[in-house]
N, C-alpha and C positions, 0 to 999 in steps of 0.2 A: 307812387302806389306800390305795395309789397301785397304778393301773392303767394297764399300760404293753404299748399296743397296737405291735404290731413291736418286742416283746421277745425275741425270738427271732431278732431281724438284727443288722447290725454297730453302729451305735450302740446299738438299746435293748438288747441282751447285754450293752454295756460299762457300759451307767448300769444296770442290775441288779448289775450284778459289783462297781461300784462303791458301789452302797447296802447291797449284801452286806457291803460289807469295814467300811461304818461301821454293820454290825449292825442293817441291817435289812432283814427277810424277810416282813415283811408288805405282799406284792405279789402281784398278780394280773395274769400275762402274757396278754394274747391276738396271737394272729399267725394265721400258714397253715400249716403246715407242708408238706402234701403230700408230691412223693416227692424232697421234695429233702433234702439233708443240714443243712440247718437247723437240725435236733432237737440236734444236735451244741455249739451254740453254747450247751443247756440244761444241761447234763450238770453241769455245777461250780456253777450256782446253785442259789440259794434262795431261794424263793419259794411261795405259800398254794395256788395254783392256775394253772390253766392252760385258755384257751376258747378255739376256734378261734373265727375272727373273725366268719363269719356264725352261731355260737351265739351270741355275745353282740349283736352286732347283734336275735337275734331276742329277747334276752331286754331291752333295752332298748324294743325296738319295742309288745312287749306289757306292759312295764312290771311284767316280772317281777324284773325286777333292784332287790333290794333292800340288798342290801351300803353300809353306809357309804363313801363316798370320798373322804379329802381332797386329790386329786389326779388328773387323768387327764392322763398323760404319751403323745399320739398320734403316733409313730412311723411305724405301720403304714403301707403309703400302695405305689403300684408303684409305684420309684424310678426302672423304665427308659427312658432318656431319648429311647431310638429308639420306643418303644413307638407302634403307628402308629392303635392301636383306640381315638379319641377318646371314644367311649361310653364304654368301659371303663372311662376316665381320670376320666370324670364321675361315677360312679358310686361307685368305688372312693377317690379320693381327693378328690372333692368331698363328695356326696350321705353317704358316711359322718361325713367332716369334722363335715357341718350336723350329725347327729343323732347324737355328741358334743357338740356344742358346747352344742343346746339342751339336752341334760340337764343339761351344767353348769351355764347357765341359772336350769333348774328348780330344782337341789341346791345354789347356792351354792357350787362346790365350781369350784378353782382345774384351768384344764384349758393345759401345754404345749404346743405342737404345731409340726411340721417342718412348716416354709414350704420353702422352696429358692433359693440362689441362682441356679437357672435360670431363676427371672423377673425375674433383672436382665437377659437376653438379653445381648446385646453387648455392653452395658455403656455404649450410648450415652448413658444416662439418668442416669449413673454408677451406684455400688455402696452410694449409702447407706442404713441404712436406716431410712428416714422414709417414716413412717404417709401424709402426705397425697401424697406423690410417684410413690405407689406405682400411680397409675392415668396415669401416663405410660410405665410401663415396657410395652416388649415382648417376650417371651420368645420364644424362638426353635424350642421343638419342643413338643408336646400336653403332655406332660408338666408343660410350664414352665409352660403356661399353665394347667392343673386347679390347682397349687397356689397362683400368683395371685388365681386364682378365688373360692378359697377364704380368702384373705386379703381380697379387697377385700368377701368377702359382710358376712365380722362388721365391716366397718370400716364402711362404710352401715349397720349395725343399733347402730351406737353402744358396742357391747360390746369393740374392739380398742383402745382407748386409754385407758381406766377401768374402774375396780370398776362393778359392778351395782349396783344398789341391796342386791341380798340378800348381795352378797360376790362373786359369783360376776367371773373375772377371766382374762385371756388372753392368753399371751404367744408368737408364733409365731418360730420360732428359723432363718433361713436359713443352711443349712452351708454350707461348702464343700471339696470334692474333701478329704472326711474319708477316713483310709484306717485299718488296722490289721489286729489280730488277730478272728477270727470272720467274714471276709469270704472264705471259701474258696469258701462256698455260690454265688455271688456271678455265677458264669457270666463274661459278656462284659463284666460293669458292673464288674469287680475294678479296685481299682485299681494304675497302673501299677505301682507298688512289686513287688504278686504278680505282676503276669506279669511283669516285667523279673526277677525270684528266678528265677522257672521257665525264662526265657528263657536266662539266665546260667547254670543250673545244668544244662539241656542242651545249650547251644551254645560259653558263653563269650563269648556277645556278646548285646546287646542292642539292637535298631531300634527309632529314633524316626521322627516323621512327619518329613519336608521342610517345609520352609517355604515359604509360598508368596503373600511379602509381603516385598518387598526393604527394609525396617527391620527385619526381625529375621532374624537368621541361622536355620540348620536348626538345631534343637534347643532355641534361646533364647526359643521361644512360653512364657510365664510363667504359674503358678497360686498360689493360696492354698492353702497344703499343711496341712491339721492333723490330728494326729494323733488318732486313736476315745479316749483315753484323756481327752486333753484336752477334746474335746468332750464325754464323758460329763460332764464336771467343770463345765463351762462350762453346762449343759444342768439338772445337779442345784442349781446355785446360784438358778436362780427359785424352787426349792422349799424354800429355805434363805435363806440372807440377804437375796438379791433375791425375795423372797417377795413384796413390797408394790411391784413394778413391773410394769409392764405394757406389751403393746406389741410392734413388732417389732422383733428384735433380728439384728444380725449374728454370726453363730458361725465364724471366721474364727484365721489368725494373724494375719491385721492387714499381712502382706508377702507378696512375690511371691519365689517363687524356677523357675528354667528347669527344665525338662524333661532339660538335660542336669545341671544341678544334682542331679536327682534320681536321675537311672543312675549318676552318680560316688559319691554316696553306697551304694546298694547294691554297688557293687563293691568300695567302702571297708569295708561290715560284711560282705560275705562274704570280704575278703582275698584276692582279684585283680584281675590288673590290667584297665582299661579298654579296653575294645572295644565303641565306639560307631558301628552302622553309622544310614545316614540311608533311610528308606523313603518308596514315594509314598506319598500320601494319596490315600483314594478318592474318585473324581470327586462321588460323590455329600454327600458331607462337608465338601470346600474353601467349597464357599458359605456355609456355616454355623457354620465352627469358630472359637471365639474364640484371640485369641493374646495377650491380656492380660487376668485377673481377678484382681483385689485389694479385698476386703471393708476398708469403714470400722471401725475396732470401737472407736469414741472412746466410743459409747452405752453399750455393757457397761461399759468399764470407768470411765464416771462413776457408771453403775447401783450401783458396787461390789465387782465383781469384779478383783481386783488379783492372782491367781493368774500366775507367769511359764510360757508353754506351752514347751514342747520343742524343738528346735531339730529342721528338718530331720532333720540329720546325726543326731541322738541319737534321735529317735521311731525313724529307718528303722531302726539297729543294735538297738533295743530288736524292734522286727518281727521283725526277720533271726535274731532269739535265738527266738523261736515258731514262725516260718515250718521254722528247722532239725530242730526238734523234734516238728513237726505239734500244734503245742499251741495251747490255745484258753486263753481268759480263764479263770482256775480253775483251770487244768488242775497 
C-alpha cells in the first residue's frame, strides 16, 4: 500500500492518476479538503481510502495505525509562499514531516517527500542539489525555509543519504514552478499558465511583471517550467526503478525559459494573436523576486531516469486542451 499525503492537490492527484493508469489502486490519500474545491481533483481516481490529515496524524500518534505500507509519498505541506504564520509553517510542514518520517523509521518502509526549490532562495548558493551544501542555502520567505528545515533535520539524523539499517530510506524531491491540470483549486498560487488562460480569455491580453534589473528586459525574468504530468513521472520513478536511491533530488526540466516565452505559448494553444502588456510589480515583492532559476537535474538522470519531458510549447497546448474543457485528470 502507498500513502500519499496531498493527494488531493496538483501533483499528488497527478501521481495517483498516474498509478491509476499503471493499475494501481491500492492507495490511501490523506489531504484537507475543507471548503475548497479540492474534492474535485478526486472524482476520476482510484484509490482504498481516504483521511483527513489530522485523522491520520492522530491515528499514527496513538499508534493506532496499523495498515502495511510500502511507501509514504508526503505531498501534503502549505505550499504558499507568502504564507506569513511561521508557527503555522512549523507545525504543518515540519513537525508533521518529523512524524512521518519517524514511523518510516520504525516500519522500514520507504518515505518520498516534497522538499522545495524555494530553499535554493536566490540562487546565490546555486541550484544543486547536494545533500552537504544544503546548509549554506538561504531561502528567501517562511515557507522556503519550514521545508529546509525539514531537509536539513533527517540529514544530521543520518537517515537522508542511506538505507537504515531496517531498510527504512528517503528521498526528498525539489520541484520547480510545476504547473497543470488539477491546479484550479489553487487560489493566488496558480500558475501563470491559468491565469494568463483566464487573462486571455477575458481580455485578450495578458500582463507580465516589469522588470526591474537592466540585464533583463520586461518579460525575459526566466524559470524552470515543468509540467504536473511530468513530475508525477519523475516523482513515481523513486518507487520504481530508482527504488535503491536516496537523497535529494532535483525535480526540474533542467532549462529556463522567459515569462514571455510562456504567454506566447498560450496564445499559440489558444490560437490568437499576441498581446503582451508589461505591469508594475508590487513594492513590496521587487526585493525579493528571483529573475533567474534553473535546477541541475544531472543527479536524476544518472539515478536512472532517462524519460524526455515535454517541451514548454507542448505541456501548455496539452493544459489549454483541459483548461478548455474544465477537465481534471480522469476526467
Amino acid at each position: 500500500m502507498i500513502v500519499v499525503t496531498g493527494g488531493a492537490g496538483l501533483i499528488g492527484s497527478a501521481l495517483v492518476w498516474t498509478l491509476n493508469q499503471q493499475g494501481r489502486d491500492d492507495i490511501v490519500i490523506v489531504d484537507h479538503l475543507g471548503e475548497s474545491e479540492k474534492w474535485q481533483n478526486l472524482r476520476a481516481l482510484r484509490f482504498q481510502d481516504y483521511l483527513e490529515k489530522d485523522e491520520f496524524r492522530q491515528l499514527l500518534l496513538s499508534g493506532r495505525w496499523q495498515r502495511p505500507v510500502e511507501a509514504i509519498v508526503h505531498l501534503g505541506a502549505c505550499s504558499d509562499t507568502t504564507e506569513v504564520n511561521a508557527s503555522y509553517l512549523a507545525d504543518n510542514n515540519f513537525a508533521y514531516g518529523k512524524l512521518l518520517a519517524e514511523y518510516a523509521v520504525a516500519k522500514g518502509s520507504r518515505m518520498v517527500y516534497a522538499s522545495s526549490a524555494a530553499t535554493y532562495g536566490d540562487g546565490e548558493s546555486g541550484f544543486k542539489d547536494d545533500e552537504a551544501g544544503m546548509f549554506a542555502l538561504r531561502p528567501l520567505n517562511k515557507y522556503g525555509y519550514s521545508k529546509l528545515l525539514f531537509d536539513q533535520w533527517l540529514y544530521q539524523r543520518g537517515w537522508l543519504g542511506k538505507f537504515t539499517g531496517n531498510g527504512a530510506s528517503f528521498v526528498g524531491l525539489k520541484y520547480s514552478n510545476v504547473f497543470g491540470p488539477n491546479e484550479y483549486h489553487k487560489a493566488h498560487m496558480r500558475s501563470m499558465i491559468l491565469r494568463a488562460y483566464e487573462q486571455i480569455s477575458a481580455t485578450g491580453r495578458v500582463g507580465l511583471f516589469k522588470s526591474y534589473r537592466p540585464d533583463y528586459a520586461d518579460g525575459e525574468q526566466v524559470r524552470d517550467f515543468l509540467y504536473v504530468k511530468d513530475a508525477a513521472l519523475m516523482t513515481l520513478f523513486f518507487l520504481q526503478d530508482g527504488r535503491d536511491t536516496c537523497g535529494i533530488f532535483n525535480i526540474g526540466f533542467g532549462a529556463t525559459r522567459s515569462w514571455n516565452d510562456l504567454a506566447r505559448a498560450v496564445f499559440a494553444a489558444m490560437a490568437l494573436p499576441e498581446d503582451i502588456h508589461y505591469i508594475d510589480m508590487p513594492e513590496a515583492l521587487r526585493a525579493r523576486y528571483q529573475y533567474y532559476t534553473c535546477l541541475e537535474i544531472d543527479k536524476i538522470r544518472q539515478a536512472g531516469y532517462k524519460r524526455p519531458m515535454l517541451s514548454l510549447e507542448d505541456a501548455v497546448a496539452d493544459y489549454v486542451a483541459y483548461l478548455r474543457d474544465g477537465r481534471h485528470l480522469g476526467d
